[in-house]
C-alpha positions in Angstrom: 25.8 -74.5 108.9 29.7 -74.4 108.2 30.9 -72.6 105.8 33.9 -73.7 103.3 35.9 -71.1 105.2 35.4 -72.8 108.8 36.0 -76.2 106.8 39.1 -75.0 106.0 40.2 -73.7 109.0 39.0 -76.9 111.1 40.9 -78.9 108.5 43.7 -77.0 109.3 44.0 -76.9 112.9 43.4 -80.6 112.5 46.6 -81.1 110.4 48.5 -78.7 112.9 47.5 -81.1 116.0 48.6 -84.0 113.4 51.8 -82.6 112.9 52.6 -81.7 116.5 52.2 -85.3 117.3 54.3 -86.9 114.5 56.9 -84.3 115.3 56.7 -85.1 119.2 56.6 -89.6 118.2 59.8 -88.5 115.9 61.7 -86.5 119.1 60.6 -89.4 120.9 61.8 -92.3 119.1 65.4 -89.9 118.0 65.8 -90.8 121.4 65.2 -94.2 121.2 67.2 -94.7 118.0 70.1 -92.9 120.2 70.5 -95.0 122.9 70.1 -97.7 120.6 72.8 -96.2 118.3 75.0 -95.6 121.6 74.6 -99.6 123.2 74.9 -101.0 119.6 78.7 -99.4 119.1 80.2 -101.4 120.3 79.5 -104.2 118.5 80.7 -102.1 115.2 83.9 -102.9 113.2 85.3 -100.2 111.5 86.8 -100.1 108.0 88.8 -97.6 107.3 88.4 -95.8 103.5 91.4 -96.9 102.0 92.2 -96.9 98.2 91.1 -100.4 97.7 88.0 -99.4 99.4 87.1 -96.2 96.9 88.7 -98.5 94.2 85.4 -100.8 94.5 83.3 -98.1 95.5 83.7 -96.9 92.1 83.2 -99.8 90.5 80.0 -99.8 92.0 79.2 -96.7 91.2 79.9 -97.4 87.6 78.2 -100.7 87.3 74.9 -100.4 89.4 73.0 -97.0 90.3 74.4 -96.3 93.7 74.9 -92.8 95.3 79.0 -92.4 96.4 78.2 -92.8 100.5 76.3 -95.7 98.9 79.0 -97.4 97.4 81.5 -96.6 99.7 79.6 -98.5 102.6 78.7 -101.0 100.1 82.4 -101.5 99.5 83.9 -101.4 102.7 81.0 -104.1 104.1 82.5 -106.1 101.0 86.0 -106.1 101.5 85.3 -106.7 105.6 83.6 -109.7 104.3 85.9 -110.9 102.3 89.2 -110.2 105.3 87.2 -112.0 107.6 86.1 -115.3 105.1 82.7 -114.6 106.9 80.3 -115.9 103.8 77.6 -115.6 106.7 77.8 -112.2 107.0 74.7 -110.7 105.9 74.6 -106.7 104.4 71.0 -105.4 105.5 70.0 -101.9 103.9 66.6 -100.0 103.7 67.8 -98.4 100.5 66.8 -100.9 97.6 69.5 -99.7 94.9 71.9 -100.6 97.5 70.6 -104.2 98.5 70.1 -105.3 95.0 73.9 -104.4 94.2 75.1 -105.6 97.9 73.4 -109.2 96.1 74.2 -108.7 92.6 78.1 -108.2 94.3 77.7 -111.6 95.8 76.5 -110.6 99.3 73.9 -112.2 101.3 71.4 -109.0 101.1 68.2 -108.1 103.0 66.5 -105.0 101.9 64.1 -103.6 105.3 62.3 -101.0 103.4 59.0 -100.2 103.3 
C-alpha cells in the first residue's frame, strides 16, 4: 500500500525525469535553431536604426500596444518595405500585438503563434 508520502515522492521523481528531457529536446533543438540561424544570414537585410526609424517606432508605440524592440522591428520591416516598393513582402511574427499592428500599419501580416 503507498502512502501519500511515496505518492509524492514518485510524482516527483517523475517530473524530474520530465524536466531532464524537455531541458535535453530544448539543448537539442538551440542547436538546430543555430545552424538554422547561421545558414539563414545571409539571406537578411539589415536596416539600420535611424531617426526615421525610432520616429515610426514611436508612433507605434503610441498608437497600438507594442513593447519598444517591438516597434522598432516593426518599423524598420516597414520602412524596408516601403524603400524597396515590395507590397509582397510579408512581416511574419509569433507575437500577436505585433502582427495585428504590422496589419493594422498596412502590412501583409502572418501571426505563427500558438
Amino acid at each position: 500500500m503507498l502512502s501519500a508520502g511515496d505518492l509524492d515522492e514518485r510524482t516527483s521523481t517523475c517530473n524530474h525525469g520530465q524536466q531532464r528531457e524537455r531541458a535535453s529536446a530544448v539543448i537539442n533543438n538551440g542547436a538546430d535553431v543555430l545552424k538554422r540561424f547561421t545558414t539563414d544570414r545571409a539571406f537578411w537585410a539589415f536596416v539600420e536604426v535611424t531617426r526615421d526609424v525610432l520616429a515610426a517606432a514611436e508612433t507605434l508605440v503610441t498608437t497600438h500596444s507594442l513593447r519598444t524592440r517591438d516597434a522598432i522591428h516593426l518599423a524598420s520591416a516597414h520602412l524596408f518595405k516601403t524603400r524597396l516598393a515590395a507590397p509582397e513582402l510579408r512581416f511574419v511574427s509569433a507575437d500577436q500585438r505585433q502582427t495585428d499592428a504590422a496589419a493594422a500599419a498596412g502590412m501583409t501580416a502572418t501571426y505563427i503563434g500558438s
